[in-house]
C-alpha positions in Angstrom: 14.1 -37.5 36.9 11.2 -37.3 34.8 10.3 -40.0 32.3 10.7 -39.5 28.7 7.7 -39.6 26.9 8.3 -39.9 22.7 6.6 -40.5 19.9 8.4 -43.5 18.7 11.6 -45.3 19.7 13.1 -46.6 16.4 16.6 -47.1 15.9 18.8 -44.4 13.7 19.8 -47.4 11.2 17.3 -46.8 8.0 15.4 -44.4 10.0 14.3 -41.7 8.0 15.6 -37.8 8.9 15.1 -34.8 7.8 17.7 -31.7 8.6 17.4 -28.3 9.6 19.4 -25.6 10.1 18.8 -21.8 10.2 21.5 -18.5 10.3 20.2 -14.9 11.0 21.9 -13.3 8.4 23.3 -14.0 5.2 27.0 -12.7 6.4 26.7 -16.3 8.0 26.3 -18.7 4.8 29.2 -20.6 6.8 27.9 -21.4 9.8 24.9 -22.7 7.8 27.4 -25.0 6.1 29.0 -26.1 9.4 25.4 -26.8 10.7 24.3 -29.1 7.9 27.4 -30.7 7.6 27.3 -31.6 10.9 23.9 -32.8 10.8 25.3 -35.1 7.9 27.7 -36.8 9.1 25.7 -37.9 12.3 23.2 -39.1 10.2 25.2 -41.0 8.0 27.9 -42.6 10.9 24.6 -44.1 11.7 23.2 -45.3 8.3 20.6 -43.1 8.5 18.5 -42.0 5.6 18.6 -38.6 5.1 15.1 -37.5 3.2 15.3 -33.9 3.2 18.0 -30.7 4.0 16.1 -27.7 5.1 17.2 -24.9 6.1 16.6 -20.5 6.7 18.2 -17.2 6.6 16.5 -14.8 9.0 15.2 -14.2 12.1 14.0 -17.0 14.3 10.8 -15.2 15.2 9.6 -15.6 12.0 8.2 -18.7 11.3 5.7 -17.6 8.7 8.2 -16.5 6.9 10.5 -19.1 6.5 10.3 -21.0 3.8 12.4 -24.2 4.7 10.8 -23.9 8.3 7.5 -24.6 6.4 8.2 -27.1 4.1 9.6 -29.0 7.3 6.5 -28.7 8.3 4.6 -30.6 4.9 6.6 -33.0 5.2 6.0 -33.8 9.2 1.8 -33.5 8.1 2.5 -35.9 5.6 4.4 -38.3 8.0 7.4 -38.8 5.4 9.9 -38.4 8.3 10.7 -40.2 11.7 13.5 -37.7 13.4 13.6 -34.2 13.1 17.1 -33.1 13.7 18.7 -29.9 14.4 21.8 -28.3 15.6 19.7 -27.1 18.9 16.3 -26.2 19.9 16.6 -22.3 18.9 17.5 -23.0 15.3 13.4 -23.7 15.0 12.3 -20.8 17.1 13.0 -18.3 19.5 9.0 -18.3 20.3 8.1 -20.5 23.3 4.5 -20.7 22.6 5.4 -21.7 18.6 8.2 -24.3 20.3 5.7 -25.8 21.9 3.4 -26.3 19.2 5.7 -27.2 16.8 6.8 -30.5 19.8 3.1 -31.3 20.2 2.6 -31.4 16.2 5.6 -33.7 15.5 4.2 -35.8 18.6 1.1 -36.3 16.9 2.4 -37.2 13.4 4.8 -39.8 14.9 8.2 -37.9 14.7 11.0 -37.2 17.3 13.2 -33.8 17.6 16.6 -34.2 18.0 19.1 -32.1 20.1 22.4 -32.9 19.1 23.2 -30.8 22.2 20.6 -32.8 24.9 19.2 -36.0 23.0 15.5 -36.3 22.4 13.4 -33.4 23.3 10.3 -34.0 25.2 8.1 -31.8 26.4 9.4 -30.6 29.8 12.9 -29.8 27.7 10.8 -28.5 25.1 9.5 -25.6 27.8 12.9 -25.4 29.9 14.9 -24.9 26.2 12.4 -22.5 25.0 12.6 -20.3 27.8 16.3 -19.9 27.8 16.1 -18.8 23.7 13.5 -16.9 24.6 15.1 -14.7 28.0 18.7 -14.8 26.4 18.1 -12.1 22.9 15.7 -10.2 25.6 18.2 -10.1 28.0 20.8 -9.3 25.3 18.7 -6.4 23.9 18.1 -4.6 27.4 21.9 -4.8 27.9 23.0 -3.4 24.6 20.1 -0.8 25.0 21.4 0.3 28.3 24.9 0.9 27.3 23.8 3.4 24.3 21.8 5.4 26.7 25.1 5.5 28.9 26.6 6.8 25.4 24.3 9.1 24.9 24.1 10.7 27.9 28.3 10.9 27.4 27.9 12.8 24.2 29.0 10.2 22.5 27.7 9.3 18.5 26.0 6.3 17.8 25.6 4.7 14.8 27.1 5.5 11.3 28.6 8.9 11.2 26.4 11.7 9.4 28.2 13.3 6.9 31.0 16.1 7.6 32.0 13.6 10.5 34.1 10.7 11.7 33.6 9.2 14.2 37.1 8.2 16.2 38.2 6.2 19.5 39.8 8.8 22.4 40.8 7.6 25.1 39.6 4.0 24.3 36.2 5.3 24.2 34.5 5.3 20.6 31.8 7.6 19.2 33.6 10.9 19.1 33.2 12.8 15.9 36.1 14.9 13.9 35.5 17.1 11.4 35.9 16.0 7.6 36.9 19.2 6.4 36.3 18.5 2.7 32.4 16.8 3.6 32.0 19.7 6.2 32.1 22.6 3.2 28.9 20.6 1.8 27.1 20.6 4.6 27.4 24.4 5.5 27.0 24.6 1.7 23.4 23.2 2.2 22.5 25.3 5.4 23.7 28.4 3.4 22.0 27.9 0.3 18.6 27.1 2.5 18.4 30.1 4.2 19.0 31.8 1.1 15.9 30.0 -0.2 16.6 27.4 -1.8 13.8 24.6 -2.1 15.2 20.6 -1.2 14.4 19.8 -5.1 16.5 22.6 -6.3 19.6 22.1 -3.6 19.7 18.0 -4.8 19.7 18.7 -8.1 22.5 21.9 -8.0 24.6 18.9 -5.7 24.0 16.2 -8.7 24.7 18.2 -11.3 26.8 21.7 -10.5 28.4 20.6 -7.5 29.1 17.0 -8.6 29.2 15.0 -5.5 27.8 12.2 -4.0 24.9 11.7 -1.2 26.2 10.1 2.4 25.5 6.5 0.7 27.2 7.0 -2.6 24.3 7.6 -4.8 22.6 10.9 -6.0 20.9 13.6 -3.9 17.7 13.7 -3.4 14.9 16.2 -1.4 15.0 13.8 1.6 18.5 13.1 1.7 18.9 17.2 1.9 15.8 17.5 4.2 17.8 14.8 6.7 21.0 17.2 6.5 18.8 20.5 7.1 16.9 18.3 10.2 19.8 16.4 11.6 20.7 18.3 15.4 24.1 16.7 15.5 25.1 19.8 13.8 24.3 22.1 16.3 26.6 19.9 18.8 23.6 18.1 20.1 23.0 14.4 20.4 19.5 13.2 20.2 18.7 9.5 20.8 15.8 7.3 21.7 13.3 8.7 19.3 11.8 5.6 18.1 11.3 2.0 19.7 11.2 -0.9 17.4 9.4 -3.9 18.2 8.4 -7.4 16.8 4.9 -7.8 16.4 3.6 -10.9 17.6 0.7 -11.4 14.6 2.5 -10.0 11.6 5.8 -11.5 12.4 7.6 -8.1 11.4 9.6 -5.4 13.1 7.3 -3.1 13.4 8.5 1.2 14.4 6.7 3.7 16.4 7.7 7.2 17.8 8.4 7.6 21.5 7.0 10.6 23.6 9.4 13.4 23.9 9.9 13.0 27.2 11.8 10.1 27.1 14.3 11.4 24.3 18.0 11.2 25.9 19.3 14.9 25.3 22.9 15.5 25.7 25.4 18.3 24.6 28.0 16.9 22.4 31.7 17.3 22.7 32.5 18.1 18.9 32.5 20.9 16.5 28.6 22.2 15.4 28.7 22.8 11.6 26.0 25.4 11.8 25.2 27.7 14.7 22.2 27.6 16.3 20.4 30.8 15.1 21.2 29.1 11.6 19.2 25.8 12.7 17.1 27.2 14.2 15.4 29.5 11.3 16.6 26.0 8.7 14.0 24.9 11.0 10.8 27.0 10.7 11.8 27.3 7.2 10.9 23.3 6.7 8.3 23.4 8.7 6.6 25.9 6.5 7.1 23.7 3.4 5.9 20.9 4.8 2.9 19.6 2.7 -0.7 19.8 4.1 0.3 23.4 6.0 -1.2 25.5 2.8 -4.2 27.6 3.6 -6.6 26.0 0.6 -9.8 25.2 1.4 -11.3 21.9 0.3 -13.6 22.4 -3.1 -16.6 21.2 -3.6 -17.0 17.3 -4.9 -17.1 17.2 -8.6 -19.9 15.4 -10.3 -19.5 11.3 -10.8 -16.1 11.6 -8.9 -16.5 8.2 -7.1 -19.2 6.6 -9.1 -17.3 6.1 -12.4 -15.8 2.7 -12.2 -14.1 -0.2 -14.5 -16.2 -3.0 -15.6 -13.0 -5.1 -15.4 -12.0 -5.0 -11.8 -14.6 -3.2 -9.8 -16.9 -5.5 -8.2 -19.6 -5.4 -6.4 -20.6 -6.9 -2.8 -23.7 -8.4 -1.7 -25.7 -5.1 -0.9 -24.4 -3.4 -4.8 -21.9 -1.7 -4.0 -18.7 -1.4 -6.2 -15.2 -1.9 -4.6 -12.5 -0.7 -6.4 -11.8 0.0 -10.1 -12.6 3.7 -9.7 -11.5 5.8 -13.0 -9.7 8.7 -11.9 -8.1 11.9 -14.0 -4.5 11.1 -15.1 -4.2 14.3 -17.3 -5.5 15.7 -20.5 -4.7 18.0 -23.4 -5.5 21.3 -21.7 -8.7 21.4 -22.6 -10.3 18.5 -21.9 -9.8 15.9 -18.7 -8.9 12.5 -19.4 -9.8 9.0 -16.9 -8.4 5.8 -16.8 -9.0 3.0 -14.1 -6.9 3.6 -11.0 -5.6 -0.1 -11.2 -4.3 0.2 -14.3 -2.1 3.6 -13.1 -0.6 0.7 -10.5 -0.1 -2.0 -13.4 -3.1 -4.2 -11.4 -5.6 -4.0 -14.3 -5.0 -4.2 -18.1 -8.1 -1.7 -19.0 -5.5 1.1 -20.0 -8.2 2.7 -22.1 -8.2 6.5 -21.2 -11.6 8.3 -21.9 -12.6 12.0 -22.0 -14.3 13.0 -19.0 -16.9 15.2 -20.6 -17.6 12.5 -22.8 -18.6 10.5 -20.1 -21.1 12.7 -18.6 -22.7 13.4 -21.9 -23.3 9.9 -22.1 -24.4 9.4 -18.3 -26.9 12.2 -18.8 -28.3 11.6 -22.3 -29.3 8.0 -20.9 -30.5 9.9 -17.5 -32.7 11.8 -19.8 -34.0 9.7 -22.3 -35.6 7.2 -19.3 -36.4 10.5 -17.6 -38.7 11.8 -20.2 -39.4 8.2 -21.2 -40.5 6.3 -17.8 -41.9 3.3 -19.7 -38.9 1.3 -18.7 -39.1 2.5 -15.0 -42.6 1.4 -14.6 -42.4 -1.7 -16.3 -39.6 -2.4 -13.8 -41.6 -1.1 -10.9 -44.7 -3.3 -11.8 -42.5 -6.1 -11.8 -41.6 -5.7 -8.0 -44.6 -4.8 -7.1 -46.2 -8.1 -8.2 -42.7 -9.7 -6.8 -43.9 -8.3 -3.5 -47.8 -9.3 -3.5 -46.4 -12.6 -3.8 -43.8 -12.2 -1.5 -46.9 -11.1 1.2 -48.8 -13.9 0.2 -45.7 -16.2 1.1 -45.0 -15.0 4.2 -48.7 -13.5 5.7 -48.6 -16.6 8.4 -44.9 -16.1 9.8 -45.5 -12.1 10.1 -48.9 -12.6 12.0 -46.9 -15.2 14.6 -44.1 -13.1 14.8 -46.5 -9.6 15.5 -47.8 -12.4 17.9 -44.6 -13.5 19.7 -43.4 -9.9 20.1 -46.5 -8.9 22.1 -46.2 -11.7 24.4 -42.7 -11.4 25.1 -43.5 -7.6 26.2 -46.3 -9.0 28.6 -43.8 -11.7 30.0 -40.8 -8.7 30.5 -43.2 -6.6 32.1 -44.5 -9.1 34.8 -41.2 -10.2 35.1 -40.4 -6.0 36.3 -43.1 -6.3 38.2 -41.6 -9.2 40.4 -38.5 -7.4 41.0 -40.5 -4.4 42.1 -42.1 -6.7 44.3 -38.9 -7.3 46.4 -38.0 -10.9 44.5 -34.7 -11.6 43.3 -32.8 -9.4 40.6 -30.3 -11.3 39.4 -32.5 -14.4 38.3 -35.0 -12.3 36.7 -32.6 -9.7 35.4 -30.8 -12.7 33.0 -34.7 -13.2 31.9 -35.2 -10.2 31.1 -32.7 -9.8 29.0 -32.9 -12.8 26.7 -36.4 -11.6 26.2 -35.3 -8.0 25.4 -32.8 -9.4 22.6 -35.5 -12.1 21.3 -37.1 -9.1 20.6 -34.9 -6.8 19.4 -34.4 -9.4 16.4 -38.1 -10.3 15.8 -38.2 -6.9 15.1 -35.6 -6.5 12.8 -37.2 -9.3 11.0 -40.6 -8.1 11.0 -39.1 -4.6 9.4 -37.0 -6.7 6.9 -40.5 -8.8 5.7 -42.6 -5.0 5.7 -39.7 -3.7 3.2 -39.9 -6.7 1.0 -43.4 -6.5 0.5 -43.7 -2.9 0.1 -45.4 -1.4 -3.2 -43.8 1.6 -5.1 -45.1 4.1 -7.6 -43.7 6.5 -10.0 -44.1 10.2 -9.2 -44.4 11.8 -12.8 -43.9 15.2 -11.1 -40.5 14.3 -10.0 -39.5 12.3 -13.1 -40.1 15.9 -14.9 -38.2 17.7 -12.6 -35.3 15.6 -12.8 -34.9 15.3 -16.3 -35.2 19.1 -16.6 -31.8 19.2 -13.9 -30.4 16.7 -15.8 -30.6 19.0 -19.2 -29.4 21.6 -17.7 -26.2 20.1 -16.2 -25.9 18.5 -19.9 -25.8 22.4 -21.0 -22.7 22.6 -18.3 -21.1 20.0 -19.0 -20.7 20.8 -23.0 -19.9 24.2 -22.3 -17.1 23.7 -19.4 -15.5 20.1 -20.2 -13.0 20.6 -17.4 -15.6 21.4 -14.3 -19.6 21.1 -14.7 -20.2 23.9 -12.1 -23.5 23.6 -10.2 -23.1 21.9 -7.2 -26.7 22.1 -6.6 -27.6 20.4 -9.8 -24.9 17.5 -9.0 -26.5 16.6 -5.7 -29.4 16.0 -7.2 -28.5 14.4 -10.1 -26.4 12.2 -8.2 -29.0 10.7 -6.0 -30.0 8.8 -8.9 -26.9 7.0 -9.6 -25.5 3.8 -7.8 -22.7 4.1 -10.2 -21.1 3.9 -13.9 -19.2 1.3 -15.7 -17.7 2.3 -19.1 -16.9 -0.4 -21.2 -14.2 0.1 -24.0 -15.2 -0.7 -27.7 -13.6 -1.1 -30.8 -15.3 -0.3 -34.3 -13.9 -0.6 -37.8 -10.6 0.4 -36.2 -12.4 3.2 -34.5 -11.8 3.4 -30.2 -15.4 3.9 -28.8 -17.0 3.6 -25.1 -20.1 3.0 -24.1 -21.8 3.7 -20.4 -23.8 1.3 -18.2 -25.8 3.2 -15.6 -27.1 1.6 -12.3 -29.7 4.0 -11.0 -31.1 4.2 -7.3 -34.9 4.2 -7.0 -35.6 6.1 -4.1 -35.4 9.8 -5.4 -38.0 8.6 -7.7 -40.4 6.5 -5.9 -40.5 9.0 -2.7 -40.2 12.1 -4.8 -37.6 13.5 -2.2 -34.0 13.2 -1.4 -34.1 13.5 2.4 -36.3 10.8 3.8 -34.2 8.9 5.0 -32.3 11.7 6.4 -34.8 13.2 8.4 -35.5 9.6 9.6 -31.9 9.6 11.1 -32.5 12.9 13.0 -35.3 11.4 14.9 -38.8 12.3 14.8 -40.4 15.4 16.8 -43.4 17.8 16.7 -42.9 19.1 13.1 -42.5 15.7 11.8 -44.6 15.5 8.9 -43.8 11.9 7.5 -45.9 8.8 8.5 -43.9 5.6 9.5 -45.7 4.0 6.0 -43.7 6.7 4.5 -40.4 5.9 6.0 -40.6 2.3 5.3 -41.3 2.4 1.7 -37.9 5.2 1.6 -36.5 2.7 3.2 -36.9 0.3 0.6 -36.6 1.8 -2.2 -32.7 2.7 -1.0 -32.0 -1.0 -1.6 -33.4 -0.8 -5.3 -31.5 -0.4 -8.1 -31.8 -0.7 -11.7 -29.6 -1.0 -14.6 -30.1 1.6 -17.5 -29.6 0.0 -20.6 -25.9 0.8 -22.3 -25.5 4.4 -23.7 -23.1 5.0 -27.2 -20.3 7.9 -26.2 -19.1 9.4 -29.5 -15.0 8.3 -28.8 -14.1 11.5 -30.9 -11.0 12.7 -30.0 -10.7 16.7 -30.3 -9.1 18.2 -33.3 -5.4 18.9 -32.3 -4.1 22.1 -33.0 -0.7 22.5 -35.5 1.8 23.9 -32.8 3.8 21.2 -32.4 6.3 22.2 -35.1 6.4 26.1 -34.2 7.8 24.9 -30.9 11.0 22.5 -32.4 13.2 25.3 -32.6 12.2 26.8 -29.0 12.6 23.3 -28.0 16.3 22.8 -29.3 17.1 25.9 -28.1 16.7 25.5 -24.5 18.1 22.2 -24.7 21.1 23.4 -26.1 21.9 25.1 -23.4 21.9 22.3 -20.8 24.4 19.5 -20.4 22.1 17.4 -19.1 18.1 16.3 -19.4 15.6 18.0 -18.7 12.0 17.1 -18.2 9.5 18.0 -20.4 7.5 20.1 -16.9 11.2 22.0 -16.9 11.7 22.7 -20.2 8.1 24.0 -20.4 9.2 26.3 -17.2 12.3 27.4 -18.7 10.0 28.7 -22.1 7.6 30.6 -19.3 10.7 32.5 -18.8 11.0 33.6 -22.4 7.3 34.5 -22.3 6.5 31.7 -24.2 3.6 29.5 -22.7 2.8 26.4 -23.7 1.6 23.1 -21.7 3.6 20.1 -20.4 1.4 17.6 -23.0 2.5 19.9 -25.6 5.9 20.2 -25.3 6.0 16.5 -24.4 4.6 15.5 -27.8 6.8 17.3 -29.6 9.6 15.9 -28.2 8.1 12.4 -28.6 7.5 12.7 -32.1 10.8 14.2 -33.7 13.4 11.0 -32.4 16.2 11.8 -35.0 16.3 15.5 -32.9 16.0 14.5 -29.7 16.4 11.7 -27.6 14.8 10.7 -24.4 15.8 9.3 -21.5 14.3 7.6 -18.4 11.5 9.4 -16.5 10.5 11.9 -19.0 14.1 13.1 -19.6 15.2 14.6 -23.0 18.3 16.1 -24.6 19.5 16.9 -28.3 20.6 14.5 -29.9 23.8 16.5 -31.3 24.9 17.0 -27.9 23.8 13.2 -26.4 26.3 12.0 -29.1 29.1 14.3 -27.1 27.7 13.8 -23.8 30.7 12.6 -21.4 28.4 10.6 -19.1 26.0 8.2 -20.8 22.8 7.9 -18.8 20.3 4.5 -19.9 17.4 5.6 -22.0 15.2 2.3 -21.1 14.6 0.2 -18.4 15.3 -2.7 -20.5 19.3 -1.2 -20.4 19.1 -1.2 -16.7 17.2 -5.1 -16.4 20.3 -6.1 -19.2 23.2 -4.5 -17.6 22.2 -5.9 -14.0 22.1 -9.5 -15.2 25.3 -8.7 -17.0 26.7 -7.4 -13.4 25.2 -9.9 -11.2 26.7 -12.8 -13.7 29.8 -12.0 -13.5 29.9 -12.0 -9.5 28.0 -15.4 -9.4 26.9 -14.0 -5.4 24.5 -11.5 -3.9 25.1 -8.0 -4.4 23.6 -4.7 -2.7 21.8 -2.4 -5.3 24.6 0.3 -4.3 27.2 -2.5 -5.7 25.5 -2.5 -8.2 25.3 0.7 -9.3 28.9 1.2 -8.7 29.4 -1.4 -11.2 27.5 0.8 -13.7 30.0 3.6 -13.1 33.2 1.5 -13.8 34.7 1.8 -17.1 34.2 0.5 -19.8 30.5 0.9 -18.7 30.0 4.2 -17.6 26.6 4.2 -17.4 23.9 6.0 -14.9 20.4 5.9 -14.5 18.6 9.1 -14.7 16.6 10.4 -11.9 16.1 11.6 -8.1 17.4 8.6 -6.8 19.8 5.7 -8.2 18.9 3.8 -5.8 15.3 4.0 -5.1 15.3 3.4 -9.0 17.3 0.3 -9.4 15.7 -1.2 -6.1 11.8 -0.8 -8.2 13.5 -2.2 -11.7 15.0 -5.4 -9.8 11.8 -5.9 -7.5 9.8 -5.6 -11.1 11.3 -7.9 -12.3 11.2 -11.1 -9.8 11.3 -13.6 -13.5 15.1 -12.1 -13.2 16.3 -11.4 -9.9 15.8 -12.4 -6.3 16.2 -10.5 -3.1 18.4 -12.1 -0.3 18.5 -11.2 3.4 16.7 -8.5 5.6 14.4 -6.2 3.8 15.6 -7.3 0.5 19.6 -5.9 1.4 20.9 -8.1 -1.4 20.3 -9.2 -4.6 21.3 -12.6 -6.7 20.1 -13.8 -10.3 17.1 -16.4 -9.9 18.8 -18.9 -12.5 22.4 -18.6 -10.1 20.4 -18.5 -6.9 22.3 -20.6 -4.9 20.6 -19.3 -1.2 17.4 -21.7 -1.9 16.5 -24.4 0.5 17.5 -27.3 -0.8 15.4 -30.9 -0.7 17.9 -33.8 -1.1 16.2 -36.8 -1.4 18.1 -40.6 -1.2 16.9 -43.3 -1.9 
């Protein structure tokens, strides 16, 4: 028997432990109990001292992710424990390799693991446990996977039941499905109304609002939810299994999904009643998969001028070589006339520049500084006599190391073409081949060295002719620009005009109460000191007979790619467009077609419904006179109005704010003092004397964003967030208990 080899042998009396237990699932709060209390009293029979209670719910793969796991691990790094004690070796992994570096870190810090099932774990028990809870889920899995292929292959339903089904036991075998007559009539509902035509949008919102029922899990319809229905074979009588394979990956420590070939999909017929023949399925089919999106037959425009150069001053930032990462501005809508931009991050709550600025005013302002430098190139050559006397100095410095590196190049060719020689000669290859090759890479980066020292003492100047030329472009695209805000037109002209900009910031301002913006352009150098745009992409190419350019040429293009100057700020005039009066000629349009609707309607659908009367107006339009007359109407969540007059009759009560929502679930999750799941939730709203829904595509998908918004409030519990608990009544939390 093998010795046992430990980091200490202290007794238990005032030896100081700390506790760990861990449960896959919160269904299990229990057994956690029953772990740590037995941990307890051992400790205690012995008059131990107990310095800390640890413990996890979730997967034992996980250790990242565990909280408890790593604040056990603190507190072994800081050597404030002697035994580490747990209910047995799997309860702190399921990973061999991460067993055994967790043994060989608390061997090194001085602290002993504890089996309560085996004693002290050494090393060689460490590597004999480890295996078992590693082989034992494997071999559990390949079991379990094996008997639902037998399943399938029977005909037999696995899983939850889809809707218009039940599944029942015959014969002592489970997983036949029985018609539920009253859910059956929905779904031949849906595959009747599809190949009639309707769209998914149009069948979830007839089943929330005409029809009145419920989706499979209890909340409202939505496109997917019908989509899955429409796509499901099980209602043809077939049973299709094995489509996907989930796995844990080993570096993200997450089940990770991934489709399996075809041919290894487990076909059978099944032995229940189809719901929809299979000429209907079939054409439900091709139906789908001619709406799916990116099928359409539009070809790719164009790329409008400044698309990816605009940029927030706030969060974009720029990297060592001067480019800017992130903080694009991109369009978020306008007043259908003009384009607005706001900074992407802001769209996604990440940056608090929530300025939005006309498009067209942007370029105005881009261009007039474009043009005034253009047609005023006193700045441009101050700036290029600057680096030119940079880079005479720069040669000066550094005339000694480029002559002994021209130097060392040349005799590192001479020594790797004697060294060719000898193995032409009949000596050996594979000593001189390994010569031959440090030399070749020696050289390889003398060279790129020697090509980084010519660019940095390279001398530029201005070429008035194309200074001209450019500026006259840039009027011209001004003349675009002010006469089509929307689109600028002339791709030609943007190419160009492009090539001179690096990119944009526009920087919000504020005056006497007035919002104003003002541009900072960083300009590229190259276009102007070359006088061409293609250098550098002829360069590319290669050379060859018709080659015109001289490698002087192509090193000064070269540098001058890396150059870049900033254009001194340029004023945008901030003037907002005058509105035009319509908004109250469209009130009575407005309350008409919401009169005629028992429930909201979005400001895009009402201004559908009004393209039906022949009246046209735009969804900014319709949306601001909504917004501004709040004792007519009222609005609800995600854009949703309705009279007032009939929201005061209205026998279901929807919640106009998200604050409602954030209020009503602390009220809800109060009153059950434990975790809940958002549909729980939700069915609470629906109880009398609340009575309250949220309004939207998807209850769920809603209330799951409000709660995960805000964390200050609520905390999920369990596997991909399943369950949710208020943070002050958390009661899930690893707890540190600390004696004295």
């Amino acid at each position: 028997m093998s010795k046992l080899e430990v980091a200490h042998n202290k007794p238990w009396e005032q030896a100081r432990f700390g506790l760990y237990g861990r449960v896959s699932t919160p269904e299990q709060k229990d057994a956690l109990e029953a772990q740590m209390s037995d941990l307890r009293t051992r400790v205690l029979a012995k008059n131990g001292v107990i310095v800390a209670e640890l413990s996890d719910v979730g997967t034992g793969r996980r250790s990242k992710q565990r909280r408890g796991y790593q604040q056990l691990y603190q507190l072994i790094e800081k050597r404030e424990i002697d035994y580490l004690l747990t209910r047995d070796l799997s309860r702190l992994s399921r990973d061999l390799s991460n067993l055994d570096q967790t043994w060989r870190f608390c061997h090194q810090n001085g602290v002993v693991i504890f089996d309560t099932q085996v004693g002290v774990v050494n090393e060689l028990y460490c590597w004999a446990l480890g295996l078992v809870a590693k082989l034992m889920p494997s071999i559990g899995a390949e079991q379990v996977r094996t008997s639902l292929a037998v399943k399938a292959r029977k005909g037999l339903h696995l899983g939850r039941p889809p809707l218009g089904y039940e599944c029942v036991e015959v014969a002592g075998e489970k997983g036949h499905l029985k018609v539920v007559d009253e859910d059956a009539k929905i779904v031949k509902r849906i595959f009747a109304r599809a190949l009639a035509g309707w769209s998914l949008r149009g069948q979830a919102r007839a089943l929330n609002f005409e029809d009145g029922v419920k989706s499979p899990r209890g909340s409202r319809w939505s496109s997917e939810a019908v989509r899955y229905i429409l796509s499901n074979p099980v209602y043809r009588s077939t049973i299709l299994w094995g489509r996907t394979k989930t796995y844990f990956h080993a570096i993200s420590e997450a089940f990770q999904r991934e489709d399996r070939p075809e041919a290894e999909w487990i076909r059978s017929l099944g032995s229940h009643e189809p719901l929809a023949t299979e000429a209907d399925f079939d054409s439900v089919q091709a139906i789908l998969a001619g709406n799916k999106s990116g099928t359409t037959n539009k070809k790719r425009g164009p790329a409008v001028f400044l698309s990816s150069l605009i940029k927030c001053p706030k969060c974009g930032r720029p990297d060592e070589h001067g480019h800017v990462h992130g903080g694009s501005m991109s369009v978020v809508g306008g007043d259908g006339r003009r384009l607005r931009m706001r900074c992407i991050n802001a769209n996604a709550g990440k940056c608090d520049n929530n300025r939005t600025f006309y498009r067209d005013h942007i370029l105005q302002a881009v261009l007039q500084g474009l043009i005034d430098h253009l047609r005023s190139p006193e700045a441009l050559t101050m700036f290029i006599e600057a680096q030119n006397t940079a880079s005479k100095r720069r040669l000066e410095e550094i005339g000694t190391s480029r002559r002994k590196t021209e130097k060392r190049i040349k005799t590192l060719d001479t020594e790797i073409k004697r060294l060719t020689d000898h193995i032409a000669k009949g000596l050996s290859a594979t000593a001189l081949g390994d010569g031959i090759k440090l030399r070749e890479t020696e050289t390889r980066e003398l060279i790129a060295r020697l090509e980084d020292i010519e660019n940095s003492s390279v001398t530029f100047e201005l070429k008035p002719p194309s200074l001209a030329e450019y500026a006259d472009m840039a009027e011209r695209m001004m003349a675009n620009v002010s006469t089509n805000s929307k689109d600028p037109g002339d791709v030609e002209l943007s190419e160009h005009l492009e090539a001179l900009v690096k990119h944009v910031y526009v920087h919000p301002l504020v005056e006497n109460g007035k919002k104003t913006f003002e541009v900072e352009v960083f300009g590229k150098l190259a276009t102007l000191v070359t006088g061409s745009l293609s250098y550098r992409a002829q360069h590319c190419k290669g050379k060859s007979g018709k080659d015109i350019l001289t490698q002087d040429t192509i090193t000064v293009a070269r540098a001058a790619q890396k150059l870049v100057m900033a254009l001194p700020r340029k004023r945008g005039s901030g003037r907002k467009p005058p509105r035009k009066q319509v908004l109250r000629r469209l009130e009575p349009d407005l309350a008409r077609i919401l009169s005629r609707s028992a429930v909201p309607l979005t400001a895009s659908g009402i201004v559908s419904k009004l393209a039906e009367e022949g009246i046209q107006r735009t969804v900014t339009a319709v949306h601001n006179a909504l917004d501004r007359r709040p004792e007519t109407f009222v609005r609800i969540r995600k854009n949703g109005f309705m009279l007032r007059s009939r929201w005061a009759r209205q026998s279901v009560r929807y919640f106009t704010r998200t604050a409602e929502i954030v209020a009503m679930a602390r009220e809800v999750l109060e009153e059950s003092r434990k975790p809940m799941q958002p549909d729980e939730i939700i069915g609470r709203f629906h109880e009398e004397p609340r009575s309250r829904r949220i309004y939207g595509d998807d209850e769920l998908a809603i209330l799951r964003t409000v709660l995960s918004k805000h964390a200050d409030d609520f905390e999920a519990k369990g596997r991909q967030h399943a369950r949710w608990i208020l943070r002050a009544s958390s009661d899930f939390e690893p707890s540190t208990a600390l004696a004295a």
